[in-house]
N, C-alpha and C positions, 0 to 999 in steps of 0.2 A: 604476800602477793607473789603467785609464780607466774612468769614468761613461758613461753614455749621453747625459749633458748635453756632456760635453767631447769626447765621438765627434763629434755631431750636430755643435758647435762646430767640429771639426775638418776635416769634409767645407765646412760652410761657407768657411771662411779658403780652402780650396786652392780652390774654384769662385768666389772675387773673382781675377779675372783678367782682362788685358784680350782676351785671347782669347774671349773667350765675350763678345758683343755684344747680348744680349738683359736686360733684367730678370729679376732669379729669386726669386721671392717664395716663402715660404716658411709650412709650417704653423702655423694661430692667429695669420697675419698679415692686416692686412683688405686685401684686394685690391678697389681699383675697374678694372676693365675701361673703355679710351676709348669714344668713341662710334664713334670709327673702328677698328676691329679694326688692332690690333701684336704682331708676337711677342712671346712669355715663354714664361719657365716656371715651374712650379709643384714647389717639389720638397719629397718627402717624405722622411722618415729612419725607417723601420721597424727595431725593431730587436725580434729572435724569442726574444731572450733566448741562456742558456748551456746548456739542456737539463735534464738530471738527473744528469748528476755530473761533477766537476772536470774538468777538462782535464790536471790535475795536481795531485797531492800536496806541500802544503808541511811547514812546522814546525812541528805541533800545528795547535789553535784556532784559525781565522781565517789559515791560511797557506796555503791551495788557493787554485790561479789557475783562472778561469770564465773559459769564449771564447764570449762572446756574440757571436752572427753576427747580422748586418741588413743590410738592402738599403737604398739611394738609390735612387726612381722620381721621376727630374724628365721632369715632364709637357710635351711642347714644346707651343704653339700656332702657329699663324702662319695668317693668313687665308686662308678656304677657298680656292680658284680659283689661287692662287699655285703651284700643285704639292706635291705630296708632299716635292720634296727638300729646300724652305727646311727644312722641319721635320726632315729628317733630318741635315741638315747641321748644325743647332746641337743636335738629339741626341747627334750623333758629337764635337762639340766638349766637347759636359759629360763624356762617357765617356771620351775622349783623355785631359782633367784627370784625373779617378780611377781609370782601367786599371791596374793596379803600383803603385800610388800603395802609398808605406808611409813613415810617423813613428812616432813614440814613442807617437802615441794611437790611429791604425786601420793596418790593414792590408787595402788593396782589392784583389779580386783581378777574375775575371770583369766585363766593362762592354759592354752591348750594346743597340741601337738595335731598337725594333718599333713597327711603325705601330700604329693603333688602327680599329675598325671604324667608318667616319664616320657621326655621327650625334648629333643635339644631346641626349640626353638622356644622353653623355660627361660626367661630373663629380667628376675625382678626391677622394678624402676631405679634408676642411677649404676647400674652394672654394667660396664662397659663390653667387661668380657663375655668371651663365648663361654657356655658349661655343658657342652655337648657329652663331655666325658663325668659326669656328674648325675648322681642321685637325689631328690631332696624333698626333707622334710621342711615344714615350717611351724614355729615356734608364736600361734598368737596371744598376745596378751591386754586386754582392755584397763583401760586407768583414767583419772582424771584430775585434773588440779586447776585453781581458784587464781581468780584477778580480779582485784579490786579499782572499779573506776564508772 
């Protein structure tokens, strides 16, 4: 049985990697932005719940398994003028990590890279900061994982 706590947990652990080069801050985290614009990302863990009814039938009371689907959208940044593809390239590297990706807590499937329309009044949910001086890709990726009750 996975929680959404131990989902969430778990997309983290596999995006600490040294593959991915950038900071990745994360929601209800306090993010200071430099004064000189650097890449990051910003990433979220939505999760849309299991629906309205089991995925499957257990053993009585509390023994139906729930497939709660949610997405990861880590938000790339990288300063404006640099081109599009910094930002895509360390999109494609967060999606590479979670493509297939499957353990005992999620199982990811679809991961795919989409620019964003430039423009400073961009401010993904829980980002405090301004990104005015910023470019950005975003990195989505669909998954699901199981509770039993």
């Amino acid at each position: 049985m996975t929680t959404a706590k131990q989902a969430r947990n778990a997309v983290k652990s596999r995006l600490t990697d040294p593959s991915i080069t950038i900071p990745l801050y994360y929601s209800n985290e306090h993010v200071e932005l430099p004064d000189e614009p650097t890449a990051f990302a910003f990433v979220i863990f939505d999760n849309d719940g299991p629906g309205r009814a089991p995925a499957s039938f257990g053993d009585g009371v509390n023994g139906n398994r729930w497939r709660n689907y949610a997405r990861v959208e880590a938000f790339v940044f990288v300063p404006r003028g640099v081109g599009a593809d910094l930002a895509d390239d360390h999109a494609e590297t967060i999606c590479a990590r979670l493509r297939s990706f499957r353990d005992n807590d999620i199982s990811c499937f679809g991961a795919a890279v989409r620019e964003t329309v430039p423009g400073h009044d961009l401010k993904p949910p829980g980002l405090d900061s301004e990104v005015g001086n910023y470019w950005c890709a975003i990195a989505e990726i669909d998954l699901f994982f199981d509770q039993i009750g």
